[in-house]
Each structure stands twice: as structure tokens, then as C-alpha cells.
C-alpha positions in Angstrom: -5.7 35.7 31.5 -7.3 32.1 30.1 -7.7 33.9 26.8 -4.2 35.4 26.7 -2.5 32.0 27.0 -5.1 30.6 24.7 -3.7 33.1 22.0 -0.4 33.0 22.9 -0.3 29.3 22.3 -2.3 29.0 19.6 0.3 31.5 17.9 3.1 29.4 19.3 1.9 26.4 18.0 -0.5 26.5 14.6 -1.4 27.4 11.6 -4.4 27.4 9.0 -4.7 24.6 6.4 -4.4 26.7 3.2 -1.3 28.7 4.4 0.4 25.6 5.6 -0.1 23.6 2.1 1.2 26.9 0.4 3.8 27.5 2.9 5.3 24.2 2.6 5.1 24.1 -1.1 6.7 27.1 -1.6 9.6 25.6 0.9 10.6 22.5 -1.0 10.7 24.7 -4.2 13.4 26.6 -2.7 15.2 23.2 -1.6 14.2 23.9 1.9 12.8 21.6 4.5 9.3 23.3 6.7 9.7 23.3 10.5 7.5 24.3 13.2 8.6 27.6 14.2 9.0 29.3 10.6 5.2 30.7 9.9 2.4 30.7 13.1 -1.2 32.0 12.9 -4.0 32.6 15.0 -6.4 29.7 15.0 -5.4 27.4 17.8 -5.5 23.4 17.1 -8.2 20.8 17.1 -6.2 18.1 18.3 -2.3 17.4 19.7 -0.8 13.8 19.9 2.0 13.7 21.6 4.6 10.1 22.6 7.9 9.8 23.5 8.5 8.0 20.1 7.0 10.0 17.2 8.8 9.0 13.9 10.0 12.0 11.6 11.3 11.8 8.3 14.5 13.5 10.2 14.4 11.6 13.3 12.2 9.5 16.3 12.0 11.6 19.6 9.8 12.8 22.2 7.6 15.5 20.3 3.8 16.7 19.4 2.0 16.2 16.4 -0.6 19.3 16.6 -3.4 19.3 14.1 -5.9 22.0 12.9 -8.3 21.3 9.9 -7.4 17.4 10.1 -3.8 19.0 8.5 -0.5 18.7 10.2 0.2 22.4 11.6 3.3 22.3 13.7 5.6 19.9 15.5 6.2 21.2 18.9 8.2 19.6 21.9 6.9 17.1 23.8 6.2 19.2 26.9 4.5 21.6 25.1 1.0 21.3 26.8 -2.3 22.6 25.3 -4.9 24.8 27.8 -7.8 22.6 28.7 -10.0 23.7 25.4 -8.0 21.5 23.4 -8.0 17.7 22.6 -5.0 16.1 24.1 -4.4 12.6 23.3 -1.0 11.6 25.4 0.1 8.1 23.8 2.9 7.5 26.3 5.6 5.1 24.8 4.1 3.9 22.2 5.0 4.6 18.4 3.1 7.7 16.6 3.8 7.6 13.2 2.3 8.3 9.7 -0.4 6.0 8.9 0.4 3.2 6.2 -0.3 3.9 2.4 -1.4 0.6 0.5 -0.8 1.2 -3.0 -2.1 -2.4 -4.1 -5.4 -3.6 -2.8 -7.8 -5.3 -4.4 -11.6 -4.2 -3.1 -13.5 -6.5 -6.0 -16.5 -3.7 -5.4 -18.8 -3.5 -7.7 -19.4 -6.8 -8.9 -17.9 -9.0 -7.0 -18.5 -7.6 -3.4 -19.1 -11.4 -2.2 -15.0 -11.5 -2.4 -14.3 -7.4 -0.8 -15.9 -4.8 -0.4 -14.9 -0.7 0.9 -16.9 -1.0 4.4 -14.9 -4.0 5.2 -11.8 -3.6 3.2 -11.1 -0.1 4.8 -12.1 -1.8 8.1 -9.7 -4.0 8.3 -7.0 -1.0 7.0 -7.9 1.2 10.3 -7.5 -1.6 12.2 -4.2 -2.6 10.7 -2.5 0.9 10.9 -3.3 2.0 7.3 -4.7 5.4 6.4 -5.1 5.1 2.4 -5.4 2.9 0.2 -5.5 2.5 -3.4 -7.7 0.6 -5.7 -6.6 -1.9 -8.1 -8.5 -1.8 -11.4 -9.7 -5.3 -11.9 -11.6 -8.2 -10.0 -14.5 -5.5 -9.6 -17.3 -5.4 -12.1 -16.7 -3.7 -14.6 -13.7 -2.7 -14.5 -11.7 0.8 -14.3 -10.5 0.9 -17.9 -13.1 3.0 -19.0 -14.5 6.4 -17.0 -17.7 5.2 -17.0 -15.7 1.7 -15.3 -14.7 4.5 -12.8 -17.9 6.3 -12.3 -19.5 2.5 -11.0 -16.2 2.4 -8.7 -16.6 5.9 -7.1 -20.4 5.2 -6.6 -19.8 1.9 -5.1 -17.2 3.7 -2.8 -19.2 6.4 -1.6 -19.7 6.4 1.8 -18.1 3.4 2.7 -15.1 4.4 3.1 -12.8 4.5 7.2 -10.0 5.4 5.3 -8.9 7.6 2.4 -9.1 5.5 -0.8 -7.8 6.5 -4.2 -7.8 4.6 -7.4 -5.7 3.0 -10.3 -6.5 2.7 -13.9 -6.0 0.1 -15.9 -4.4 -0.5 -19.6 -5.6 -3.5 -21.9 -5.7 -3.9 -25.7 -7.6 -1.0 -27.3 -8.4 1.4 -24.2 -5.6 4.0 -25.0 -7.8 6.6 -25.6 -9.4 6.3 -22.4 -6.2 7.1 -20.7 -6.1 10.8 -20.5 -10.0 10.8 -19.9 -9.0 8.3 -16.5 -6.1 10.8 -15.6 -8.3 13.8 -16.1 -11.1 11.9 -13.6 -8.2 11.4 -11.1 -6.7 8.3 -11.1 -3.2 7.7 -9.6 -1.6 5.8 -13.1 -2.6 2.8 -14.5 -2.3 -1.1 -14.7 -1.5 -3.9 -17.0 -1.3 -7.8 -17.1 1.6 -9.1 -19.0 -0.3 -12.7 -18.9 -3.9 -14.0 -18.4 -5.2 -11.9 -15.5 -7.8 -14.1 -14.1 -10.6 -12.5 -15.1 -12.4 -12.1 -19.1 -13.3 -8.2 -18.4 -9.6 -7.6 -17.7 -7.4 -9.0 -20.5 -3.9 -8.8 -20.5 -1.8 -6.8 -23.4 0.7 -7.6 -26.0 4.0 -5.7 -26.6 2.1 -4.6 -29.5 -0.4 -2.8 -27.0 2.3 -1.9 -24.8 4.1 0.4 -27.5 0.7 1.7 -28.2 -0.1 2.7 -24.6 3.2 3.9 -23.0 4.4 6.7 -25.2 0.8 8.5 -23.5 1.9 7.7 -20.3 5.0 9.3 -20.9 3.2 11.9 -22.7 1.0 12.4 -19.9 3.6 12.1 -16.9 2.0 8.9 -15.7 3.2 5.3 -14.3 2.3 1.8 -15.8 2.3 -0.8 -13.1 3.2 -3.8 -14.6 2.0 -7.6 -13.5 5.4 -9.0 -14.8 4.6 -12.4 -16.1 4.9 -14.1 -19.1 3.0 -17.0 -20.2 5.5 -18.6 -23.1 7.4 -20.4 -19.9 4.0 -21.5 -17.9 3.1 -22.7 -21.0 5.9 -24.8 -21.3 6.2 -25.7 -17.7 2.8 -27.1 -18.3 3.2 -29.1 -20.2 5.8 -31.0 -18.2 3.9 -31.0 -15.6 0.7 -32.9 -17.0 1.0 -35.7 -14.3 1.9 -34.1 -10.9 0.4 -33.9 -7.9 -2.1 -31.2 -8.1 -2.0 -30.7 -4.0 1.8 -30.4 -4.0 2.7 -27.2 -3.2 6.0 -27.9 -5.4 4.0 -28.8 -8.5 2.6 -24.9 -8.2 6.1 -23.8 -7.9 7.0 -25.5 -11.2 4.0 -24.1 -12.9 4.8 -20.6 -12.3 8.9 -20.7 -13.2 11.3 -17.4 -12.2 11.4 -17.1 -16.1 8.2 -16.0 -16.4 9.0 -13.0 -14.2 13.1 -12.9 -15.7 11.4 -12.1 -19.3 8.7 -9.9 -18.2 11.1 -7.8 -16.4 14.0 -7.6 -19.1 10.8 -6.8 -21.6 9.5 -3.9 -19.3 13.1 -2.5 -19.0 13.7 -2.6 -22.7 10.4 -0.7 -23.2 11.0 2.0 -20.4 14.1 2.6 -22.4 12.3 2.9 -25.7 9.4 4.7 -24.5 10.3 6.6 -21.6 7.2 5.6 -19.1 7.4 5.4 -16.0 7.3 1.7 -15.0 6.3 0.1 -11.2 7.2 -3.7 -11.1 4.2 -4.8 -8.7 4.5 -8.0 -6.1 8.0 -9.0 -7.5 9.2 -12.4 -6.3 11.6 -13.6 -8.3 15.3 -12.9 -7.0 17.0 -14.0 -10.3 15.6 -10.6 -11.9 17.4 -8.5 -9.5 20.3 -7.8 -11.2 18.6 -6.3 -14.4 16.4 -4.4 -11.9 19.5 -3.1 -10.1 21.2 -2.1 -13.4 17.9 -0.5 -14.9 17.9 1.5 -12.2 21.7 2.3 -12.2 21.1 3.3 -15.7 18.4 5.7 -14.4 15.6 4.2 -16.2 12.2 5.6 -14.7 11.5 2.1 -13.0 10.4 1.3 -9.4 9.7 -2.3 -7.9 7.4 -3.4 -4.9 7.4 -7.0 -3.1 4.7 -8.3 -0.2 4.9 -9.1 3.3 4.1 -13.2 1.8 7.6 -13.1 -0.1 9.6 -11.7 3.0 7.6 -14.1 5.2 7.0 -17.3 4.2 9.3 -20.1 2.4 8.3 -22.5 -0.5 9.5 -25.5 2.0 7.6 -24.4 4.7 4.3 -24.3 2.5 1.9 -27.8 3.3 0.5 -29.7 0.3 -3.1 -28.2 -0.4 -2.8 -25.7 1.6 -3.6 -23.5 -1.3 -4.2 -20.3 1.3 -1.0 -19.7 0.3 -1.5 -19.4 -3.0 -0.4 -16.6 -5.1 1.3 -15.2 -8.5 3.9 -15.1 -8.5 4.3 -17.9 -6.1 6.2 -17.3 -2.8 9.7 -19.3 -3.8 12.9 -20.9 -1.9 14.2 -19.9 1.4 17.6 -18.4 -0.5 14.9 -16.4 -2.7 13.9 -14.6 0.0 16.7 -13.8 1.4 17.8 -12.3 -1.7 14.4 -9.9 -1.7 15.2 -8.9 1.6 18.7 -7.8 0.8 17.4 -5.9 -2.2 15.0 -4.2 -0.2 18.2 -3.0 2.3 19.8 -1.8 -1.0 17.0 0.1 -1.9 17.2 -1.9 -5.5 13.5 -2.5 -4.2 11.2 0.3 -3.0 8.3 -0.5 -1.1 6.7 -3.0 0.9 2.1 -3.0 0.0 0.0 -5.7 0.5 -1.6 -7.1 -2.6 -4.5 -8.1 -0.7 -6.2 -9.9 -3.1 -9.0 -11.7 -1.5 -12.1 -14.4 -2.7 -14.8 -16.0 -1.7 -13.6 -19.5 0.2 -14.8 -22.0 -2.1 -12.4 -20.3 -4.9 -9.7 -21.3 -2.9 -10.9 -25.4 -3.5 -9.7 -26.0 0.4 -11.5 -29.3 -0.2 -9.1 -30.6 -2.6 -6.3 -28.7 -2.2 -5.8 -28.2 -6.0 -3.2 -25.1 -6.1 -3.3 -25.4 -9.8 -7.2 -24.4 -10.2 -7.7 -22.7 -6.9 -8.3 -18.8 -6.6 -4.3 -17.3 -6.8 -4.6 -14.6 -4.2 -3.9 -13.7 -0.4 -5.9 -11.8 2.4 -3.9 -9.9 4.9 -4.7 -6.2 4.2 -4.9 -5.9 8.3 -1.6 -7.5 9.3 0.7 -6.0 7.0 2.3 -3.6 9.7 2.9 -6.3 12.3 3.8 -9.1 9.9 6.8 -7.0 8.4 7.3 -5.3 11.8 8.0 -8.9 13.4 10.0 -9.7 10.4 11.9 -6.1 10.6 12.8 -6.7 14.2 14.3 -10.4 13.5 16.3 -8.6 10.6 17.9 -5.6 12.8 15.7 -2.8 10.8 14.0 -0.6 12.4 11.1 2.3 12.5 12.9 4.5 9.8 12.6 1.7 7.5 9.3 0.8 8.5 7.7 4.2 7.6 10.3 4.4 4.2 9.0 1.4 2.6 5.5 1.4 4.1 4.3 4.8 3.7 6.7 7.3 1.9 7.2 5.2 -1.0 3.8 3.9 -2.0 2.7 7.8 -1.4 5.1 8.5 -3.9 4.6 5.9 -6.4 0.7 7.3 -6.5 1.7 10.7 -6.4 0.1 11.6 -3.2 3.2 12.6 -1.5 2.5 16.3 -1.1 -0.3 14.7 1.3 0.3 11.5 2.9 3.2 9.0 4.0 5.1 11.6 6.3 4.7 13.6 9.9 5.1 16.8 8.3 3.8 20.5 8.6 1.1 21.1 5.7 0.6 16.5 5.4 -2.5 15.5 6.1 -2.7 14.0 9.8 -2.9 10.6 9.5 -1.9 8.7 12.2 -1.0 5.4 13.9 -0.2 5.1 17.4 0.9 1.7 18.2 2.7 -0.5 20.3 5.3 -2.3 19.1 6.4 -4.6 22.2 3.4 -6.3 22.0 2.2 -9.3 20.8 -1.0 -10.9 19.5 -2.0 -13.9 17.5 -4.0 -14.2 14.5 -7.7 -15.3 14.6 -11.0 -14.9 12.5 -12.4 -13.1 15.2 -10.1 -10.2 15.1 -10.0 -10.0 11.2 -12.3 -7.2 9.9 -11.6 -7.7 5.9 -14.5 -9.8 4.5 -13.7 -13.6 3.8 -11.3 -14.5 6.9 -9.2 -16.8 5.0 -5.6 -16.2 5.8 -2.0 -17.6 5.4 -0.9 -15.9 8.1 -4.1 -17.6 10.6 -2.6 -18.6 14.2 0.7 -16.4 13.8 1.9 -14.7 16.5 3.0 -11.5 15.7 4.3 -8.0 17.4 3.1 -4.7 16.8 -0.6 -3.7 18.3 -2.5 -1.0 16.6 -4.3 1.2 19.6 -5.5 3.7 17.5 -5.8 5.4 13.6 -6.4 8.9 12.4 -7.5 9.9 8.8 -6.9 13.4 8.3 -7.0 14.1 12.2 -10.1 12.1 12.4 -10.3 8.8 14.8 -11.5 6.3 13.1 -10.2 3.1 14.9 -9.4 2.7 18.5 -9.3 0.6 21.6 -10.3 -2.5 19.3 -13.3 -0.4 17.8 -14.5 1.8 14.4 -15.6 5.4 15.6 -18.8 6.2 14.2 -19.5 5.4 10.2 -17.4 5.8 7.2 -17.3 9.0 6.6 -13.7 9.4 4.9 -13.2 11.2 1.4 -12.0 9.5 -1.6 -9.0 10.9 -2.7 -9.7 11.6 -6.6 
């Protein structure tokens, strides 16, 4: 009799990897959505997660998540119970959702490890709710422009890795031939600097490179993410500036002027149009650009646009002189700016919400001095990102549907990983967050896992506790702790 009900729930309530990839596939080609009780086979799951509050791309309800080859394999009622040979993790009230997809991190590894690295960068992802990431070209040594820039990358990775990882290209003056070669090797698309980047091994291109490079994206069916600055205004805002306060948070402000971002954008539209590429708009800021955003995209230009938790959070005003932990580029602008992002975001003229961690060692950050306009322009907070814009959701009347739209369907999306990652559906890989979203915690070194703790968003309190993170069915973070070593797949 045990083995009866084993079979007859494991053909109630699974099926096998490979059939539930092709089943699904073969679903949305016909326009039709996959549901639980359309296709079953034998094999019985490894795993069923089951809350009162699991978050669908149709709907939150009481339901199970059921799991066989670390694949989503059906959806089954809440009630549904497993016999006793099955893992059964019961989460209750809290949240069970699919895990976050960070399309712009920056891991620095090889080269500059001392700033990031994969063991602690993916860390500090599990613990934040976050199942994959992906890899920004630069700040690592070298960098991923060339294959053999990725080959270093992929060996550095190896092995390090508590989340699933994937990896952009990148685009600078006279690497255009290196482009299919970066595709073919898997990365997700590819990245470009419209200004000084930082760093001498990453240089930023010319429109002259740019109409070089983007007819083989289109070519190839890729994206170009695009760091939208231009320098002719910080050059001239410079120069005005020659005797300000170098502490002043204001003075920083002036230095990097919406018109830097204004041009940048109008020149990325113009060249979609001409070239066809698919263009992403990374860590926008400025709000004056949304209305050419919103018509480019009315026009139905190819063009998507991401902002960060630091625009939707923090406030020029609020920022203290030297307190250059705040420090980024595009700098974090006016109160009224923000509220303009956030209403963009609501109207979908923005796509996604991703982190831009972009972290350094501490003495790049010149705490000492407080010089914003030589310190490091970056900001750690690859671990927070789900409660900071949870706590910020909350205040602004969103909600758990928009939380999982902009946090995890989107990126997916944008790095082609969809048919995989950033939804609870049948043939998705099983990644996970279960999480409670009534409670509270505050910021401290202690609890951050990403390498150098420096952090705007130190002493916060914030709402939305991560208990526990699944890669691919896998438990790789909970209770406060890592299960076993990193052991999770790059995703190229």
C-alpha cells in the first residue's frame, strides 16, 4: 500500500526535467501558459516548499512548489502533502518566491579580488535572497573584452560560486571582432562606457566605435548596455567648479550634471534608431531624460532602462559632506528626482530594479578626507537589495507582484535567461527565497557577507528577513548560515 500512494503521488504531482523544459517550450509557442495538471510522470520529487504566500506570475496564494532535478515540476495545492520519503520544507506564512536575478554586479575577480571576489560576492547574494547574478566586464583584471579576458573570468569563478553566476561582455574601441567569439563562449550581451570608465584596461568608446560595434549586435541578436554619460558637460562643469569644497556633497553633484546623462541618452536613442541594437540604459538617475526614454519606447525602439535601490532610496539633501560612501555615477540627485524615478518605474517607462554593487577596497573611498571628487565612485549593497526596495515598496503602496517584476522577471529577461530563472513556473529552474517580510533588522558589518563592509545603507533599519535560498532546488543559505561549499554552476 506505501508504494501505491508513493506512485500515485508521484504521478499526481511531477515530472522529469527534460520533458518539463520541452513541455513548456512547446506551450508558450502555441501562446499557451504550462500548469500543473497538463503532463505527469513517474519519478516522484526531491523536494516540496510549500507557504500560504507563494508568488506566481498569475497570482500569490497558498500553494506548493514541488521540485525534481533542482527543476520546478508542478505547482500543487497547498494541502497537497508528500509521503514521508520526501523532503518537505513547510514555510508557514512567510513569502516563497523566485529568487532575485542581479543583472549588474561588479565581482572585480581576477585582478582585483582585494575589492570582490565570487566566494564572498555570491555570499552575500544567498544571504540577500538572490539566486543569479551576472558579471560585469570591467574592474577585474583583465577584462572580459577578449575570450581569453573570459577564460581568466570562468577560471577565477570556478568553484566559488553559492549562486548561479553568468557573465557580460564588454565593447571598447577596436574589439568588434571579438564579439561573436564572446557570444559564441556564452556571454549574456555586452557593455560599453560612454565616458572615462575608471579604469585604463576598460576605455570607453566614441560614436565612431559605437556605429562600428552595434550593427553586430543587431546582426547577432544581442544587447549593448550602455553607461550613459557624457564627458563634454563634466568637463565644463569642472571647470567651474575649480574652487569648491571638495567634501561637499553638493560640489559632487555639480560635477556630474543631469546633461551628462540627457545627451548620452538622446545619443543612444538616435543610434538604436539607426542601427537597430538592442540598447539597456544601466543605473539611470537622471529624471530629466525620462521623457525621451518614454517616447523611445512609445516609438518601439528596442531600448530598456534599469535604476538602483541608492536612486529610489536616498536624497542629495540627506547626503553628509565627506561622506563619500555614498558616492556614485551617476550621483544620487534631488528629492523631486527621485520621485520622478519612482513614478517611471510605476509606468513601466523603467524596467527593473539591480544593484550595481560596485565595491572597493576602503582607502579608495578617501573616508579620511572626505574628497567625493577623487574618491572610489561606487556602492556595496549586493545583500540588502531585497529589503532596501521592499521597505521602500511598502511606504510606496507596491507590493510582491512588483517586487518579483522588477527584481527578478526583468533582469532574467534583459540577460536572456528567462526560459530559466525569474519565475515560479513548471520547467524554471527552482530557485527560491523564502522570507519574511514583517520583519525587521538593522544593518551592521557583522551581518554583511560581501567583502569590504563599507556601506551607505550601515545602521538602516530595514524589513524583509531572508530565512532561507535555493539555487536550482539546492539550499544554499539558511537560518543565518551557507550550506556546505560553493558548489553552484556558472551559467555560460
Amino acid at each position: 500500500m506505501r508504494r501505491f500512494l508513493l506512485y500515485i503521488f508521484s504521478v499526481r504531482s511531477t515530472l522529469q526535467i527534460y520533458g518539463a523544459r520541452r513541455f513548456r517550450a512547446s506551450l508558450l509557442k502555441q501562446g499557451k501558459k504550462p500548469n500543473g495538471e497538463l503532463i505527469r510522470y513517474m519519478k516522484p520529487p526531491d523536494l516540496i516548499i510549500r507557504s500560504r504566500r507563494v508568488v506566481t506570475p498569475e497570482k500569490i496564494e497558498p500553494a506548493s512548489v514541488h521540485i525534481r532535478d533542482g527543476v520546478i515540476a508542478a505547482l500543487g495545492d497547498w494541502d497537497e502533502l508528500p509521503p514521508s520519503q520526501i523532503s518537505f520544507v513547510d514555510a508557514g506564512d512567510a513569502v516563497v518566491m523566485p529568487g532575485l536575478v542581479d543583472s549588474h554586479v561588479h565581482v572585480n575577480e581576477p585582478g582585483r579580488a582585494r575589492w570582490e571576489g565570487f566566494a564572498t560576492a555570491t555570499r552575500a547574494a544567498a544571504a540577500g535572497g538572490i539566486t543569479t547574478i551576472v558579471d560585469m566586464p570591467l574592474n577585474s583584471i583583465p577584462p572580459t573584452t577578449t575570450r581569453d579576458g573570459l577564460a581568466a573570468k570562468l577560471a577565477a569563478a570556478s568553484g566559488q560560486c553559492f549562486v548561479d553566476a553568468a557573465f557580460w561582455g564588454g565593447v571598447v574601441p577596436g574589439n568588434t571582432t571579438e564579439i561573436k567569439r564572446l557570444l559564441d563562449a556564452g556571454v549574456r550581451g555586452f557593455k560599453c562606457f560612454l565616458i572615462d570608465s575608471g579604469v585604463d584596461e576598460f576605455p570607453h568608446v566614441a560614436e565612431a566605435d559605437l556605429l562600428e560595434a552595434m550593427p553586430e549586435l543587431a546582426k547577432l541578436n544581442s544587447v549593448l548596455l550602455v553607461h550613459a554619460e557624457l564627458s563634454e558637460p563634466i568637463e565644463n562643469a569642472a571647470a567651474e567648479l575649480k574652487n569648491s569644497n571638495p567634501q561637499s556633497y553638493e560640489t559632487f553633484l555639480r560635477s556630474r550634471p543631469r546633461a551628462a546623462e540627457n545627451e548620452a541618452v538622446a545619443l543612444m536613442i538616435r543610434l538604436c534608431r539607426e542601427t537597430g541594437a538592442r540598447v539597456h540604459i544601466v543605473h539611470h538617475s537622471s529624471s530629466d531624460a525620462l521623457p525621451l526614454l518614454k517616447a523611445a519606447r512609445a516609438e518601439g525602439l528596442p531600448l530598456t532602462v534599469e535604476t538602483c535601490p541608492h536612486y529610489l532610496t536616498f536624497a542629495a539633501e540627506e547626503i553628509p559632506d565627506g561622506a563619500t560612501e555614498y558616492k556614485c555615477c551617476p550621483p544620487v540627485r534631488e528629492r523631486e528626482n527621485r520621485e520622478k524615478l519612482w513614478a517611471a518605474l510605476a509606468d513601466g517607462t523603467i524596467d527593473m530594479v539591480v544593484s550595481d554593487h560596485s565595491p572597493c577596497t576602503p582607502n579608495l573611498k578617501l573616508l579620511e578626507t572626505g574628497d567625493f571628487l577623487n574618491a572610489w565612485g561606487g556602492i556595496a549593497a549586493l545583500q540588502f537589495t531585497l529589503p532596501v526596495m521592499w521597505t521602500n515598496l511598502q511606504k510606496r503602496g507596491f507590493g510582491l507582484r512588483e517586487l518579483t517584476r522588477w527584481m527578478s522577471d526583468a533582469p532574467a529577461k534583459l540577460c536572456g535567461l528567462d526560459e530559466r530563472k525569474g519565475r515560479l513556473e513548471i520547467g524554471c529552474d527552482a530557485d527560491i527565497v523564502i522570507w519574511h517580510p514583517e520583519r525587521e533588522f538593522k544593518v551592521a558589518p557583522e551581518i554583511i557577507e560581501f567583502k569590504n563592509k563599507l556601506t551607505p545603507y550601515a545602521g538602516m533599519n530595514l524589513r524583509g528577513v531572508v530565512e532561507a535560498t535555493y539555487v536550482r532546488g539546492g539550499k544554499v543559505f539558511g537560518q543565518g548560515r551557507f550550506a556546505g561549499e560553493a558548489t553552484v554552476a556558472l551559467l555560460i
